[in-house]
C-alpha positions as a printed Julia matrix, in Angstrom:
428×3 Matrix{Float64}:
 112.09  68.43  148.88
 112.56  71.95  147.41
 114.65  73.99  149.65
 112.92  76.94  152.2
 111.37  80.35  149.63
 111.32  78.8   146.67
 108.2   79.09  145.12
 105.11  76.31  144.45
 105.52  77.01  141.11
 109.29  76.6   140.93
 109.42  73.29  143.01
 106.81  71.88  140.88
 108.55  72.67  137.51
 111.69  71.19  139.26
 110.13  67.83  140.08
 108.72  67.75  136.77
 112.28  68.14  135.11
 113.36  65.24  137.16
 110.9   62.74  136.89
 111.15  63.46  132.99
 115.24  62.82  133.08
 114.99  60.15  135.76
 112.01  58.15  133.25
 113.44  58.31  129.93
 117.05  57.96  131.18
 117.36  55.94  133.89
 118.72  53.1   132.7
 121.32  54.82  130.73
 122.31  56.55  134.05
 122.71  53.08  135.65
 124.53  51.4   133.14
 127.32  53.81  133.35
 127.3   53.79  136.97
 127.57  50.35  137.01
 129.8   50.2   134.38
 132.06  52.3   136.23
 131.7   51.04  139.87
 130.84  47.4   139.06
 127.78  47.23  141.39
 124.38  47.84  141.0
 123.42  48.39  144.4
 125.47  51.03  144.69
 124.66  52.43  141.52
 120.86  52.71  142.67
 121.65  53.89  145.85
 123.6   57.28  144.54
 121.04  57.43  141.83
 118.03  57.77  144.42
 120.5   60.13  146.16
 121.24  62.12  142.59
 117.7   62.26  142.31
 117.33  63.6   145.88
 119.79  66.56  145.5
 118.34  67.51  142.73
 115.01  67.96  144.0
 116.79  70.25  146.8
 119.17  72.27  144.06
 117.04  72.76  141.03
 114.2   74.58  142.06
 116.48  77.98  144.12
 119.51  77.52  141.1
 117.38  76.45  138.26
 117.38  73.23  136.17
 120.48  72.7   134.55
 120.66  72.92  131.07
 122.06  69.33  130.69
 120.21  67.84  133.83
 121.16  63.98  132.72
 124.77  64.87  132.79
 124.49  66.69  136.57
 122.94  63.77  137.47
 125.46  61.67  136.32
 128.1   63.43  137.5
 126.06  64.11  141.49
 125.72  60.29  141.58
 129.6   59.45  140.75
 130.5   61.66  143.26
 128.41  60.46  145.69
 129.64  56.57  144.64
 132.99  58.02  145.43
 132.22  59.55  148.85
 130.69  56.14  149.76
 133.71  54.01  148.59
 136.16  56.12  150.55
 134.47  55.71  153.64
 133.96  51.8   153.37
 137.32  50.4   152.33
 136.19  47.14  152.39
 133.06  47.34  150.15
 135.9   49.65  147.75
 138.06  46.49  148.16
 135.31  44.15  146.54
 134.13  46.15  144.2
 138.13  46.68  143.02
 137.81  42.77  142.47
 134.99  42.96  140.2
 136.13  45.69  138.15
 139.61  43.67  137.77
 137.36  40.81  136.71
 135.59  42.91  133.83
 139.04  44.33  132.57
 139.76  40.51  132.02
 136.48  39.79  129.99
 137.8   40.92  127.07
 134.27  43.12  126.22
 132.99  43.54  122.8
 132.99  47.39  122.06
 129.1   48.87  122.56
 127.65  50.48  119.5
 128.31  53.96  118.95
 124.98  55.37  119.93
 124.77  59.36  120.32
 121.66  61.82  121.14
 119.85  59.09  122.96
 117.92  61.49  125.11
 117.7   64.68  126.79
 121.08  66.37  128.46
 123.0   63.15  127.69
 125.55  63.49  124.67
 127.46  60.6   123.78
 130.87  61.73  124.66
 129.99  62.77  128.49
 127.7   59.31  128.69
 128.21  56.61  126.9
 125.25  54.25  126.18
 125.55  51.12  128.13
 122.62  49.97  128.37
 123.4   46.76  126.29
 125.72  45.82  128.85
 123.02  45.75  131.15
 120.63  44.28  129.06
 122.75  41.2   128.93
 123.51  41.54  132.28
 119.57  41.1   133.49
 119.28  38.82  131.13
 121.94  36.23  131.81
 121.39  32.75  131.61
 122.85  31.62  134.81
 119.96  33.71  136.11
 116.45  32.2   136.8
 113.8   33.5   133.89
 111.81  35.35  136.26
 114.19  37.46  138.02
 116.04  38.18  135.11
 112.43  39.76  134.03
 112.03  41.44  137.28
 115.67  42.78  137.09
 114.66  44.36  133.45
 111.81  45.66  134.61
 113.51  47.32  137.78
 116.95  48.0   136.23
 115.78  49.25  132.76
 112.03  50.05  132.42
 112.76  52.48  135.59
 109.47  50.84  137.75
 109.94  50.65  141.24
 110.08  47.24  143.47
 106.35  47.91  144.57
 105.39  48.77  140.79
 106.97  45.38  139.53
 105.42  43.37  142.01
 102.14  44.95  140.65
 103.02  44.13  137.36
 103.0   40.4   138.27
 100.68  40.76  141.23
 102.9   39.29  144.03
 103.89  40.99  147.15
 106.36  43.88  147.49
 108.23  41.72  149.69
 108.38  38.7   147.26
 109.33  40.74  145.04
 112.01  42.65  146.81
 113.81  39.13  147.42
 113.75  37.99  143.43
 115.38  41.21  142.95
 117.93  40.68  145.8
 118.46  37.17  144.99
 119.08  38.59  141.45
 121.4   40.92  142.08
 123.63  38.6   145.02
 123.18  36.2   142.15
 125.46  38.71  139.42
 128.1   39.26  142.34
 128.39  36.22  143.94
 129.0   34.31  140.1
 130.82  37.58  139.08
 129.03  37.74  136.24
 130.77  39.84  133.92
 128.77  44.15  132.49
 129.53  43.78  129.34
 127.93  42.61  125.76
 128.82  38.96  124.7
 131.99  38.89  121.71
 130.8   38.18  117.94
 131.16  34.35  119.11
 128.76  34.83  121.85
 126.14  37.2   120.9
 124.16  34.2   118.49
 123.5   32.33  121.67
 122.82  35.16  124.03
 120.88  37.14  121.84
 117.72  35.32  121.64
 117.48  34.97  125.63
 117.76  39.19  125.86
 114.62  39.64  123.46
 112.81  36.96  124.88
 112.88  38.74  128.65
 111.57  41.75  126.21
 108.88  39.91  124.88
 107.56  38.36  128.09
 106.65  41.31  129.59
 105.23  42.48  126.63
 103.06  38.9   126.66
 101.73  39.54  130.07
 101.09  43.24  129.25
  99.44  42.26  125.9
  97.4   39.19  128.19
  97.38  39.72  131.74
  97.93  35.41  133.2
  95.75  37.16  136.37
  93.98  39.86  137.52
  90.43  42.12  136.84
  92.12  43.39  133.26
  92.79  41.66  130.11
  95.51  44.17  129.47
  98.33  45.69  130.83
  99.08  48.31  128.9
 101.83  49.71  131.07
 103.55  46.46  130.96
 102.86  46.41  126.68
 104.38  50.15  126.82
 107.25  49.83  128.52
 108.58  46.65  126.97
 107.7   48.35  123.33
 110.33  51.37  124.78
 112.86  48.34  125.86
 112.76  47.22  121.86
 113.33  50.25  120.71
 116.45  50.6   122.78
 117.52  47.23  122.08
 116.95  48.25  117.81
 118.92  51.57  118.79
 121.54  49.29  120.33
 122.0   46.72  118.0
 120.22  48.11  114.56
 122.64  45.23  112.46
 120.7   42.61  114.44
 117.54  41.7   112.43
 115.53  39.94  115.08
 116.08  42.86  117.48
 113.82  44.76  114.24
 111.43  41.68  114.58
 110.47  42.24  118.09
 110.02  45.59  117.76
 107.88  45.4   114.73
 105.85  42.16  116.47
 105.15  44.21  119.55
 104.54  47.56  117.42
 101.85  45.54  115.12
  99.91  43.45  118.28
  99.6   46.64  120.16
  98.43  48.94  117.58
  95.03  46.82  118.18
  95.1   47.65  121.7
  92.3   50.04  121.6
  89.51  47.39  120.09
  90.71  44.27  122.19
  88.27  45.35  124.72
  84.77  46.22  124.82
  83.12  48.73  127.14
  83.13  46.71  130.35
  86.74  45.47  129.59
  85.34  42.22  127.8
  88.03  40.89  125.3
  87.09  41.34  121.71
  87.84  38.66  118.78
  90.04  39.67  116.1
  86.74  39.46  113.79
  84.79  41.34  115.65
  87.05  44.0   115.61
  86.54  47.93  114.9
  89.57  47.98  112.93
  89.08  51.45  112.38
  90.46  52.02  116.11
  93.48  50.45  115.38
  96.66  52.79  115.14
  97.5   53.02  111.55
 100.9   54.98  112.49
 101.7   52.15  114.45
 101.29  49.86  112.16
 103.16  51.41  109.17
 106.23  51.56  111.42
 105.74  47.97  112.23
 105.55  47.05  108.46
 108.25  48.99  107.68
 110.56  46.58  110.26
 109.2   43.57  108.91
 110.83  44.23  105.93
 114.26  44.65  107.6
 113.68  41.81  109.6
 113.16  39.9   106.53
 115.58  40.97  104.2
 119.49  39.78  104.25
 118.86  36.02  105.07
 116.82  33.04  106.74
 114.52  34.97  109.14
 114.34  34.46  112.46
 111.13  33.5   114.72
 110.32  37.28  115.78
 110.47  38.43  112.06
 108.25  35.88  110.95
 105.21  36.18  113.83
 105.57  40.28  112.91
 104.94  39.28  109.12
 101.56  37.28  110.03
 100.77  40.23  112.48
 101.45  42.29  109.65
  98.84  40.05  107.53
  96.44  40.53  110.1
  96.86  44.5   110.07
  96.73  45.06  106.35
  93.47  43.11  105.95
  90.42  45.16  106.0
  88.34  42.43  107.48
  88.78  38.59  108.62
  87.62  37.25  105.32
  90.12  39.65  103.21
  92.76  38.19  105.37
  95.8   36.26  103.43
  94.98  32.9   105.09
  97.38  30.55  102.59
 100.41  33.0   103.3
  99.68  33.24  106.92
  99.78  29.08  107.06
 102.87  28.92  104.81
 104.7   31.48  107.56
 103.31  28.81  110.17
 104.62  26.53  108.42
 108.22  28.39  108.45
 107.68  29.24  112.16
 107.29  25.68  113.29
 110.72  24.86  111.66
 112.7   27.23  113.78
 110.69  27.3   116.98
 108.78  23.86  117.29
 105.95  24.32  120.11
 102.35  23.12  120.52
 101.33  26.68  120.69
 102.52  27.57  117.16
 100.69  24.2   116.15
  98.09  25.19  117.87
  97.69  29.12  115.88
  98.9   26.96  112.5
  95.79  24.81  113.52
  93.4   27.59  113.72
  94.92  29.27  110.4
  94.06  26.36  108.46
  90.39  26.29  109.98
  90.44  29.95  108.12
  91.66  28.27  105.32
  90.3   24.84  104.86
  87.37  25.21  107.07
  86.47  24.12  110.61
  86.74  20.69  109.76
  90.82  20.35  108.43
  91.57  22.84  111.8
  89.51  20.66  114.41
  91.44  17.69  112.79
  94.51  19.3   113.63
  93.88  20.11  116.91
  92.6   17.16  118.14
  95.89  15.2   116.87
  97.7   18.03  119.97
  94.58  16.41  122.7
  98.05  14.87  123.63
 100.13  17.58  124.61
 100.05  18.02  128.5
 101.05  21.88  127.5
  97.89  22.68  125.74
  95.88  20.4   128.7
  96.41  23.69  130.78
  96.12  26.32  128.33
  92.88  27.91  127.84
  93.19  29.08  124.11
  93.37  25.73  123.05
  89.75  24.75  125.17
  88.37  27.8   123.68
  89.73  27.38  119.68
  88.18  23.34  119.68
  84.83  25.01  121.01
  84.69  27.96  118.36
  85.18  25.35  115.97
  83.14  22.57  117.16
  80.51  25.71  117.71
  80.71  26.5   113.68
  80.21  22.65  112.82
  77.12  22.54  114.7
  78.08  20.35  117.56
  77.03  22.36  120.31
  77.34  19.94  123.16
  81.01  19.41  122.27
  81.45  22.87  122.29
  79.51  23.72  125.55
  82.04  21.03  127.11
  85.41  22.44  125.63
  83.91  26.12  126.84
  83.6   24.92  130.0
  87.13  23.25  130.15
  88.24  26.75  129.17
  86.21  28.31  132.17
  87.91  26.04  134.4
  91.32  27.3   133.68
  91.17  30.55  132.94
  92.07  33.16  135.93
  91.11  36.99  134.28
  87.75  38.1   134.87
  87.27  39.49  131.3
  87.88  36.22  129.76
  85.81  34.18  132.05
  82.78  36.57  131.77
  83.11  36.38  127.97
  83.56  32.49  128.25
  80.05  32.5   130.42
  78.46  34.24  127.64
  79.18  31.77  124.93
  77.98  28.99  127.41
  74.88  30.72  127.82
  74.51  31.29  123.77
């Protein structure tokens, strides 16, 4: 709280400065704190406490002109305070810092002017060490989304457990578990060697990309979107491309998220009902947006075999240049299908090749295709597959078919938005 006879005005300009340097830097504050100490609990704890002090300094002395770096420097001395009272918790955490001299890390990339009051000689960027920390494999997929979330995108335990509408308390305990999970295995803060980095790569963007799927389509819940979610994993690829801009699939994912969002603002009608791609006001969508995506697609592209994130950002790109469904480059967005399917075999990707080659060929060839997937027990549960065989049975005039696979698509869809718009089509 501010401290006594400082003015409204003051406090208020205070907090403001805070929440700005504690929002777009928070994650580079941790990573150095738990670079240095080994620990992330601790490393949150004298962060809240950082945060706290400030709020009591700034507004009687003024905000400092390189708040990120008093904030850095409050929490480390607070992490010290702490250790010298517990000797025992110093003793662990001397293990675990012993264990990471040992790992032999790969040096971070030399990243400077990453944000406000941090330069990179008084804080260096490691926030790919925690980015592959979060996202280790010997952690379970869904805590080492919440961990992200918590440890990078700056959202609180309650705002997390929003995110994926659980309890606080659930919640609270995938974090926990999380975290006792990195100490307990000693998992090593630092970014994989040249020998590693192929294989641990892919499982860093696709923690990324999953919270950018549940932002982009919300698997519960009155709203289609989340654009929160969509936002803040669009600022996580842009720190991962700042981190690692000789990676090309790090320039994928940002360019994929970059071109599905940019639509964001027609995917919904005025009650929150989704909108079809060809029904559309693609005047709404952000053209700025989508030029910067474009321009990554190239880079993603360019220097060898692509990888699965470059090619789905070249078909969204396909999408976003056309100025209508019709104008759309159906044969090249089947032939990048095609590619897709080679390095990322799934039913879902048959599933959007299917539908592309309805565009192409005509209901007929894509209903063909889909029904040879009936099979797949992962499409059973998947609503997008009910609803594509309905569209298309719908557009060869067999209605009945198409009332049924509507209503199969009713059954397992959760959203409100989706199932009001699926009641509609029944009742067409």
């Amino acid at each position: 709280m501010p401290g006594e006879g400082v003015s409204p005005g003051a406090g208020r300009v205070a907090a403001e400065a805070v929440e700005s340097v504690f929002r777009e830097e928070r994650g580079l504050l941790l990573a150095s704190l738990v670079r240095r100490f080994g620990d992330l609990d601790l490393a949150e704890e004298v962060t809240s406490e950082a945060i706290e002090a400030a709020l009591r300094h700034w507004p009687a002395e003024g905000v400092p002109a390189r708040p990120g770096a008093w904030l850095l420097t409050t929490a480390r001395r607070r992490a010290v305070d702490r250790l010298r009272r517990d000797q025992a918790y110093a003793a662990r955490l001397a293990v675990l810092a012993a264990d990471a001299e040992r790992a032999e890390p790969a040096p971070a990339p030399d990243v400077s002017g990453s944000g406000p009051g941090f330069g990179s000689d008084e804080l260096p960027d490691e926030r790919l060490q925690l980015f592959f920390t979060c996202a280790h494999p010997a952690l379970a997929a869904e805590d080492r989304i919440a961990l992200t979330l918590r440890c990078l995108a700056g959202l609180t335990t309650p705002e997390v457990a929003r995110a994926f509408l659980v309890p606080t308390a659930t919640m609270a305990q995938r974090i926990v578990r999380a975290k006792k999970k990195i100490r307990e295995a000693r998992i090593p803060f630092r970014v994989p060697g040249p020998d590693e980095l192929p294989e641990r790569l892919p499982g860093v963007l696709q923690v990324v990309y999953s919270v950018f799927t549940e932002g982009y389509a919300a698997s519960s819940g009155p709203r289609l979107q989340r654009l929160d979610l969509a936002e803040e994993a669009i600022r996580l690829a842009r720190i991962l491309r700042r981190l690692l801009p000789a990676e090309r699939e790090s320039a994928g994912l940002l360019a994929l998220l970059l071109l599905v969002h940019a639509r964001r603002e027609a995917r919904t009608g005025p009650e929150g009902e989704p909108v079809l791609l060809e029904d559309q006001d693609r005047g709404r969508w952000d053209r700025p947006m989508i030029e910067e995506g474009r321009a990554l697609v190239v880079r993603a592209l360019t220097g060898g075999p692509a990888g699965p994130y470059g090619v789905q950002a070249a078909i969204a790109a396909l999408h976003d240049e056309a100025t209508d469904v019709a104008a759309t480059d159906w044969p090249q967005i089947v032939a990048l299908y095609d590619v897709l399917r080679t390095l990322t075999p799934s039913p879902v990707v048959e599933l959007n090749r299917a539908v592309a080659v309805a565009m192409r060929d005509g209901p007929g060839a894509g209903l063909a295709l889909l029904d040879a997937l009936a099979g797949e027990p992962r499409l059973r549960a998947y609503p997008p597959y009910a609803v594509a065989r309905g569209d298309l049975l719908g557009r060869l005039g067999r209605d009945g078919e198409a009332a049924a696979a509507y209503r199969e698509a009713l059954e397992l869809t959760v959203t409100e938005p989706e199932r009001a718009a699926l009641r509609r089509k029944l009742g067409e």
